[in-house]
Backbone as a ProteinNet text record, in pm:
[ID]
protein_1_A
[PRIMARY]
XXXXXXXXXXXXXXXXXXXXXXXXXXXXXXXXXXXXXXXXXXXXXXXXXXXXXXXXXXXXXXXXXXXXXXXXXXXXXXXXXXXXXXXXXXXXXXXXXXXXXXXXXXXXXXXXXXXXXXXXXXXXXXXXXXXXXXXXXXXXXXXXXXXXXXXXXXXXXXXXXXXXXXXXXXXXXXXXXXXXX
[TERTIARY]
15686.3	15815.8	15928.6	15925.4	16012.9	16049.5	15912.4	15902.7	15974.9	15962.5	16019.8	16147.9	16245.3	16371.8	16437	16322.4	16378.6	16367.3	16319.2	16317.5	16386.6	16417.6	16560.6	16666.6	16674.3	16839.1	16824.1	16776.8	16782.6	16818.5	16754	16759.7	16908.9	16968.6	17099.6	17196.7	17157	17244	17279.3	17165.8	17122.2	17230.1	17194.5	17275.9	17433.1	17451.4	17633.7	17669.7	17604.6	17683.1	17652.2	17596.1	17567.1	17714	17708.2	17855.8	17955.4	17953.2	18100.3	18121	18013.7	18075.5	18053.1	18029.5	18073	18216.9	18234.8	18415.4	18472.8	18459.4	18566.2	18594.3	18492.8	18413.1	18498.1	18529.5	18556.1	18756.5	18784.7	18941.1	19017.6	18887.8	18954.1	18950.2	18869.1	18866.8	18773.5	18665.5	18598.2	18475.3	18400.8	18454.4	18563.7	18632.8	18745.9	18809.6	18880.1	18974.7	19060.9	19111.6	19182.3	19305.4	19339.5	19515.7	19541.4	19413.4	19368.8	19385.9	19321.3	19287.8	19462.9	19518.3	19668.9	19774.4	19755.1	19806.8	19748.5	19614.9	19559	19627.2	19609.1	19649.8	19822.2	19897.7	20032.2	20011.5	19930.1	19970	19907.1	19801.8	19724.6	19847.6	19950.6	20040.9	20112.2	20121.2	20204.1	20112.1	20002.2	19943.8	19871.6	19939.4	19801.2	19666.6	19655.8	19541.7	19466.9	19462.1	19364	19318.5	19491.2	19413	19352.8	19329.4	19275.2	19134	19105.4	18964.7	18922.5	18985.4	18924	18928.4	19006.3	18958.2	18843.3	18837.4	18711.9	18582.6	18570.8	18502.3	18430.9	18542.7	18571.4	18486.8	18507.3	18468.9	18381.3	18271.9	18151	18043.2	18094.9	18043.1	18047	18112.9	18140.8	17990.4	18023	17961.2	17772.8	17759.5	17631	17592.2	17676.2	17633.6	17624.4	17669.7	17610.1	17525.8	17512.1	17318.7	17268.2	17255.8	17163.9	17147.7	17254.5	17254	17189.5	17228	17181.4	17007.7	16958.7	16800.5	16745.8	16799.3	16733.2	16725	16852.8	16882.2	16754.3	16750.4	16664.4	16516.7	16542.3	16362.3	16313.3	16437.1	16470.2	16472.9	16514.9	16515.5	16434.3	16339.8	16262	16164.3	16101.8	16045.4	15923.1	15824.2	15663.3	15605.8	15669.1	15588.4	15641.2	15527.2	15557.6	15587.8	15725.1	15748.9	15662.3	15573.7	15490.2	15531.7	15625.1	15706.3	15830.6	15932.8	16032.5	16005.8	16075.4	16060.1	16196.8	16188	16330.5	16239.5	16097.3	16066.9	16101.2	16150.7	16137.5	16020.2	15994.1	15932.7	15802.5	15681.7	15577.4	15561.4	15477.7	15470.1	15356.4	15254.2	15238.8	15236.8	15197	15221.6	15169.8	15259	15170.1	15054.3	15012.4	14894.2	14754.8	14823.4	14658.3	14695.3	14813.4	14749.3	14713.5	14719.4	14607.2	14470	14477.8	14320.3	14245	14302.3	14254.8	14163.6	14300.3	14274.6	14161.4	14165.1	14061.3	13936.5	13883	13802.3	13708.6	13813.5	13812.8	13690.6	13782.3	13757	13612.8	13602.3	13468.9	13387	13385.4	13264.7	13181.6	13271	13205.7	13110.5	12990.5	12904.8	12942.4	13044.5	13045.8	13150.4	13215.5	13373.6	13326.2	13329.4	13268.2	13373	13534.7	13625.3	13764.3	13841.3	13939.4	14068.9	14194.1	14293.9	14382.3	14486.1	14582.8	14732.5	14812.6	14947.8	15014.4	15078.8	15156.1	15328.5	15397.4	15569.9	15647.5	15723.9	15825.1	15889.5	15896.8	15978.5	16061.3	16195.4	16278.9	16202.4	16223.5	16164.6	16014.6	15916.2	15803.3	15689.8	15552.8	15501.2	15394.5	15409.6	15328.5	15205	15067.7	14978.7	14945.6	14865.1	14884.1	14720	14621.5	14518.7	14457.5	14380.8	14303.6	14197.7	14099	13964.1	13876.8	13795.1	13712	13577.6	13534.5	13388.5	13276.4	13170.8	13032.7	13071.1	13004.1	12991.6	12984.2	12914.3	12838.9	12925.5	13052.5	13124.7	13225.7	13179.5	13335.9	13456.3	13543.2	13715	13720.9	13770	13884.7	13791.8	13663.2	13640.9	13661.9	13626.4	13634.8	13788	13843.9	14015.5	14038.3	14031.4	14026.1	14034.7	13848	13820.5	13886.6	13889.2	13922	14095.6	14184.3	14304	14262.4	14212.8	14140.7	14095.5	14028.7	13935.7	14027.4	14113.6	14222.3	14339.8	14366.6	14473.2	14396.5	14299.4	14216.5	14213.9	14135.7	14125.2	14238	14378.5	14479	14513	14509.6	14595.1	14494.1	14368.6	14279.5	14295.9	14343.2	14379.7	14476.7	14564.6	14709.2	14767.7	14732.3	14761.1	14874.3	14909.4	14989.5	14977.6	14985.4	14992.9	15057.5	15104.1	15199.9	15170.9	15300.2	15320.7	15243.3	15227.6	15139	15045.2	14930.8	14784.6	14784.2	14867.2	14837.3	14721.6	14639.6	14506.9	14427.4	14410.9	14457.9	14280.8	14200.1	14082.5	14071.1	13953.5	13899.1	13760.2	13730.4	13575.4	13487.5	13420.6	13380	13273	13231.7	13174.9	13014.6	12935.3	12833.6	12720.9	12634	12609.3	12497	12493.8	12386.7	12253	12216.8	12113.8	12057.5	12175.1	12108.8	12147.6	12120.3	12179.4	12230.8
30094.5	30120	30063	30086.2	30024	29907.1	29826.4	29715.3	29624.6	29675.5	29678.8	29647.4	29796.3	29797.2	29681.4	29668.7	29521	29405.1	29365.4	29273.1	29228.2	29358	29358.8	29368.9	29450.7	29413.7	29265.9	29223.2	29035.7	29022.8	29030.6	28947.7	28991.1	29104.7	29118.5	29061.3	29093.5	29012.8	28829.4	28767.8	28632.9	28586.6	28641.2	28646.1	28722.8	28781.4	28782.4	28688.6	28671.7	28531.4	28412.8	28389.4	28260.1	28313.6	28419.8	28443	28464.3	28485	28503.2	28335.3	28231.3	28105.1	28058.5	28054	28044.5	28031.2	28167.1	28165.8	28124.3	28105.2	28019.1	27854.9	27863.4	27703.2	27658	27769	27767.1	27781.6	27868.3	27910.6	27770.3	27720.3	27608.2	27452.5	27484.1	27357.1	27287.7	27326.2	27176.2	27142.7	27055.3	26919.5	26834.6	26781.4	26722.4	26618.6	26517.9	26432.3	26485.9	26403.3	26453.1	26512.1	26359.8	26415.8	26575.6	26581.7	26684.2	26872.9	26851.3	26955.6	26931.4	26849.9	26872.5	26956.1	26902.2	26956.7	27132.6	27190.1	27267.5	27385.6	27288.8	27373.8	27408.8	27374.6	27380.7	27520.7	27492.4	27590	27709	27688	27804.4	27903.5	27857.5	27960.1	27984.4	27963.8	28006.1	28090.2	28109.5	28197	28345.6	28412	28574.5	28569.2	28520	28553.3	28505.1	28391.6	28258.7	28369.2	28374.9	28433.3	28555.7	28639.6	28730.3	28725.7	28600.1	28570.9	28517.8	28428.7	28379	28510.4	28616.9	28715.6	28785.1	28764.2	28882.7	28787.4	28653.5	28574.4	28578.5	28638	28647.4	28786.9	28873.6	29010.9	29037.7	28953.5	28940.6	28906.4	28784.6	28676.9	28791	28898.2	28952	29053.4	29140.5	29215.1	29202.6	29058.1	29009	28984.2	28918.4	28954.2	29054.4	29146.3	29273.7	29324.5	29307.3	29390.2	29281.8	29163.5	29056.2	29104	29124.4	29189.3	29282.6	29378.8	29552.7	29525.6	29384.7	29417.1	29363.3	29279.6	29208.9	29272.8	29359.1	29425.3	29570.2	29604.4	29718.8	29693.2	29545.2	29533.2	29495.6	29438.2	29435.4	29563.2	29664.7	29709.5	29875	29843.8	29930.8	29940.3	30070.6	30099	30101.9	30022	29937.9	29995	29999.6	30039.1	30175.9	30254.4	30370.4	30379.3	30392.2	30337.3	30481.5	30373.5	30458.7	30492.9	30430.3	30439.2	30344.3	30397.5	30346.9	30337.8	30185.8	30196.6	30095.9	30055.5	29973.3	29782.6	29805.7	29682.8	29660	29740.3	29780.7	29851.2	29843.1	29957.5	29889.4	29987.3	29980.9	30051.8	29955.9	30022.2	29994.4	30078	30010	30043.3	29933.1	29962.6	30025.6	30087.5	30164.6	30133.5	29988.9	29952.6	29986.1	29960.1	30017.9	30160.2	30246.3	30411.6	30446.7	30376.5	30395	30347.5	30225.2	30189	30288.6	30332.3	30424.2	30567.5	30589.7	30760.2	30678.7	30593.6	30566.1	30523	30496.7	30427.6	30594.8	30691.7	30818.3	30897.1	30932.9	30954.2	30923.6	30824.1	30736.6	30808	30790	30852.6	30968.9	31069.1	31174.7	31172.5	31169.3	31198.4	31246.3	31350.7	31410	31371.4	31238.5	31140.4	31047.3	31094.4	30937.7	30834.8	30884.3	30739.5	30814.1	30722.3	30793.3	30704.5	30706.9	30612.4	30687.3	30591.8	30661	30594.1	30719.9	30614.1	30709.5	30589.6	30634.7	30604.6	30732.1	30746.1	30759.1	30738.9	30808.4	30876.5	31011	31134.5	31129.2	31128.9	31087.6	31040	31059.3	30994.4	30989.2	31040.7	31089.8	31021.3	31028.6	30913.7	31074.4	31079	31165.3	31068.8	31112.8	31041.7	31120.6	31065.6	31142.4	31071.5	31164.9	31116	31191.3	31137.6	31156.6	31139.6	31224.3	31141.3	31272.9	31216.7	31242.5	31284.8	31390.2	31464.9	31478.5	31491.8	31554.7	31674.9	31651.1	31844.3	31957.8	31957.3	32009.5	32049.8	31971.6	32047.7	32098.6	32182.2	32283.1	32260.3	32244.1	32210.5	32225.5	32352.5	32419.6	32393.8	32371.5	32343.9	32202.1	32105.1	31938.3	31929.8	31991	31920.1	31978.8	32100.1	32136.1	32025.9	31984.9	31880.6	31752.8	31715.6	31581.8	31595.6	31700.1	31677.1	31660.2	31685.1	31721.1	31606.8	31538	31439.4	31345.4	31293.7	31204.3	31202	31334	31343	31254.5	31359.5	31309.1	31153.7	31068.8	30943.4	30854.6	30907	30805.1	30870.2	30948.7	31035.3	30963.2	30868.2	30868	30727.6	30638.9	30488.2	30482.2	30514	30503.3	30537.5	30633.4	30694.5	30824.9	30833.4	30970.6	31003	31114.2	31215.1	31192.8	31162.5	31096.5	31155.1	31280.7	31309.6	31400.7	31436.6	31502.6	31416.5	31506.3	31450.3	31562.7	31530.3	31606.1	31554	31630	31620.4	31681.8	31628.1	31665.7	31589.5	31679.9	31645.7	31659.9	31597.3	31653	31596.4	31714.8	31751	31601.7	31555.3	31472.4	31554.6	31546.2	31581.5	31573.3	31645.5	31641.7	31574.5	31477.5	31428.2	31486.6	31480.9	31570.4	31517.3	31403.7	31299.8	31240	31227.1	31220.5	31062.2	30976.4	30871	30866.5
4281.3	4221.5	4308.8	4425	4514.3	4535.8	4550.2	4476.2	4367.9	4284.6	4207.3	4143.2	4205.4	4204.8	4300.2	4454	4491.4	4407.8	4332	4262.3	4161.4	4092.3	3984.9	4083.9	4171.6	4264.2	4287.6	4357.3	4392.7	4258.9	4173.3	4037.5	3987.6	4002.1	3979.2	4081.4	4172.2	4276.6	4250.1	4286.4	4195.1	4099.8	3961.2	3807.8	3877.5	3929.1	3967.2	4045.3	4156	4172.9	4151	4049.4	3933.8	3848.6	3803.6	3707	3762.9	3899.8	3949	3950.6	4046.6	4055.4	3918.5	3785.5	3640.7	3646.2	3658.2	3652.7	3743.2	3831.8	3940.3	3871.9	3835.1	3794.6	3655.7	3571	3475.9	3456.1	3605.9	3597.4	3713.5	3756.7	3836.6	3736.1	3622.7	3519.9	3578.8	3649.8	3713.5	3603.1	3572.4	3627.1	3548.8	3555.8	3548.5	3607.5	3582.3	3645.5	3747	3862.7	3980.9	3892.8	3842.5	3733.9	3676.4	3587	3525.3	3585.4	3733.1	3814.3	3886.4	3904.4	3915.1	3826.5	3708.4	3583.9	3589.9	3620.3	3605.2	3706.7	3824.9	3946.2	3940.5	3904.3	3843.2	3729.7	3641.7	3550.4	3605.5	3690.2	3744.7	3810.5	3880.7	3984	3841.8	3754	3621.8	3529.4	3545.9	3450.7	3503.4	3537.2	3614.9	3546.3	3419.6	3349.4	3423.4	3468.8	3545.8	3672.7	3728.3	3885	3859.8	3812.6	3767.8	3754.9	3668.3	3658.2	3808.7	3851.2	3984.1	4061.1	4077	4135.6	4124.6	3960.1	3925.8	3966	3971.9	4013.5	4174.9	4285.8	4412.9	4433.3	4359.3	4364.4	4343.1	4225.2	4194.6	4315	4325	4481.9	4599.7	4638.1	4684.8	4683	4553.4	4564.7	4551.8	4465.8	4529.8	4660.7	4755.7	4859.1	4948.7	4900.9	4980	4914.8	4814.9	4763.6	4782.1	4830.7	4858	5041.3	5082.2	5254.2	5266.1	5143.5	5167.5	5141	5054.6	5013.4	5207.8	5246.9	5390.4	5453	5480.2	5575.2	5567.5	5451	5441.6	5493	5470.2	5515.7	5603.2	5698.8	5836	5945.6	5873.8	5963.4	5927.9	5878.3	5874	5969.6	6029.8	6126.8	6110.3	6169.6	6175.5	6272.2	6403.3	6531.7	6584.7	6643.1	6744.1	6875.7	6972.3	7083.5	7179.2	7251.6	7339.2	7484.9	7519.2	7633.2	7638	7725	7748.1	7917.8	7974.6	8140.1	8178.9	8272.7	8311.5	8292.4	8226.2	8180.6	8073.8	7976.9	7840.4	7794.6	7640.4	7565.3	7537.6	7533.1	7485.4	7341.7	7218.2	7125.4	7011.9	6978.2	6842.9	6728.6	6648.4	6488.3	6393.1	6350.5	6214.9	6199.2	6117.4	6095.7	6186	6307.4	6390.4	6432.1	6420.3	6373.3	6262.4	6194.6	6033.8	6082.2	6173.4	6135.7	6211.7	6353.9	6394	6354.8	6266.8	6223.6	6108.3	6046.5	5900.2	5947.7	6063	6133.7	6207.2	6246.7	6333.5	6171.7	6083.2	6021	5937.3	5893.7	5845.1	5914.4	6061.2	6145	6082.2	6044.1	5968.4	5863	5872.4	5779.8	5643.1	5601.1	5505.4	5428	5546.3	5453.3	5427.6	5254	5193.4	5188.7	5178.3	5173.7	5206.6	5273.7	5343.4	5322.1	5290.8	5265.2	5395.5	5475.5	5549.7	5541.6	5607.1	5538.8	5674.2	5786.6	5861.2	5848.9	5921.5	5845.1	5943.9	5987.3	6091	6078.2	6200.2	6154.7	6194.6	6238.3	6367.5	6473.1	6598.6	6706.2	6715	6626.4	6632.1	6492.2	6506.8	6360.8	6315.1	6175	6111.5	6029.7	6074.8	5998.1	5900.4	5803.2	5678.1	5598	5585.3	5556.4	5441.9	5368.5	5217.7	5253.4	5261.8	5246.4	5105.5	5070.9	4990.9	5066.2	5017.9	5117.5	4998.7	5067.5	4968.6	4948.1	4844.1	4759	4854.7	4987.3	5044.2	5110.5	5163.8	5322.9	5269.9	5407.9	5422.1	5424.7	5352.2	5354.3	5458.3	5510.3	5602.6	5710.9	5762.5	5847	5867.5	5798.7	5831.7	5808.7	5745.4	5784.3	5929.9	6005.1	6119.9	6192.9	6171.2	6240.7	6250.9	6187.6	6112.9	6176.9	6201.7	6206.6	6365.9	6472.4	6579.7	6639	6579.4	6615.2	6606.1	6508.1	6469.9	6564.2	6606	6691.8	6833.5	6878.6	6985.8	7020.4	6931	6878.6	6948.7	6915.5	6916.1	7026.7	7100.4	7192.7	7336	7319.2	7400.1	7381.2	7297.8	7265	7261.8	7270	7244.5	7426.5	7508.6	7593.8	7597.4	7487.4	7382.6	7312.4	7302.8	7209.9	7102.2	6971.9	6880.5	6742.5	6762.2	6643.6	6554	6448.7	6358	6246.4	6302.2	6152.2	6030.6	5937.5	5821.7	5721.4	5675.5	5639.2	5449.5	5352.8	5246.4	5200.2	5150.6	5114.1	4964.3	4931.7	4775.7	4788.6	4736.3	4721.4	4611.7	4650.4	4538.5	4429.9	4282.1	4244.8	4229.7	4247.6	4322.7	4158.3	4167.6	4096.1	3976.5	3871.4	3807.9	3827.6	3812.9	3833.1	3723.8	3588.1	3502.2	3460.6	3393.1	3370.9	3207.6
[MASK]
+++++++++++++++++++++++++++++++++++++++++++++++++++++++++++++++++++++++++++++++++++++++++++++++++++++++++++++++++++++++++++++++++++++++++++++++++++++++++++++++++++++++++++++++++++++

């Protein structure tokens, strides 16, 4: 979905300033003869209607580029990595992606996790992992999320060299098969 809405903003952004420079294009007379754009530019300081449009033209251009800024900027400066230390060398840090692969890799190990998806977030200064996995019929919830939040923490706290943040842990039972075809 997010997606998405980036794609129609560009695309609106885009189409306004294609129509704002329309009208500039259109209140300045171009294309045209030099003579022509003389004659034009004369009547232009004599008519508000004109400057008006070249304003609304200005304002358009305008305001596409800041939802064309506001889409970069958002995706610029969104937060990827976990800073693992600060020193007078600068910062150590890493990225989301390998505290997912971690905890999804941690996870797997378990015999009774047949498939596990993870999605890491930033909380303010701190990264919350956030894991799904799917179990056999057979295990215990409340004991393997225990685990599983435990082992995950462990995992990264032993690769990472910190402790980082919270493992929230959210299972479902798979359905246990009849055997019939």
């Amino acid at each position: 979905m997010k997606r998405l809405v980036g794609i129609l903003s560009g695309v609106l952004a885009f189409l306004t300033a294609v129509f704002g420079v329309c009208l500039l294009l259109i209140a300045i007379g171009w294309p045209i003869s030099t003579e022509r754009m003389q004659e034009l530019i004369a009547s232009v300081r004599q008519m508000p209607a004109v400057l008006i449009l070249v304003l609304a033209a200005f304002v358009l251009i305008a305001v596409a580029v800041v939802i064309m800024y506001g889409l970069i900027g958002a995706h610029f400066n969104r937060k990827t990595f976990a800073v693992l230390e600060k020193n007078e060398l600068g910062e150590t840090a890493v990225s989301f992606a390998t505290l997912s692969q971690i905890a999804e890799r941690t996870a797997k190990k378990r015999s009774d996790v047949l498939s596990c998806k993870t999605k890491v977030c930033a909380v303010g200064n701190s990264v919350r992992i956030e894991v799904r996995a799917v179990t056999s019929p057979t295990a215990s919830l409340l004991e393997l999320t225990h685990a599983l939040q435990n082992e995950i923490a462990q995992a990264v706290s032993e690769q990472c060299g910190k402790a980082i943040g919270t493992v929230d842990v959210s299972v479902d039972q798979a359905e246990p098969s009849s055997g019939r075809a």
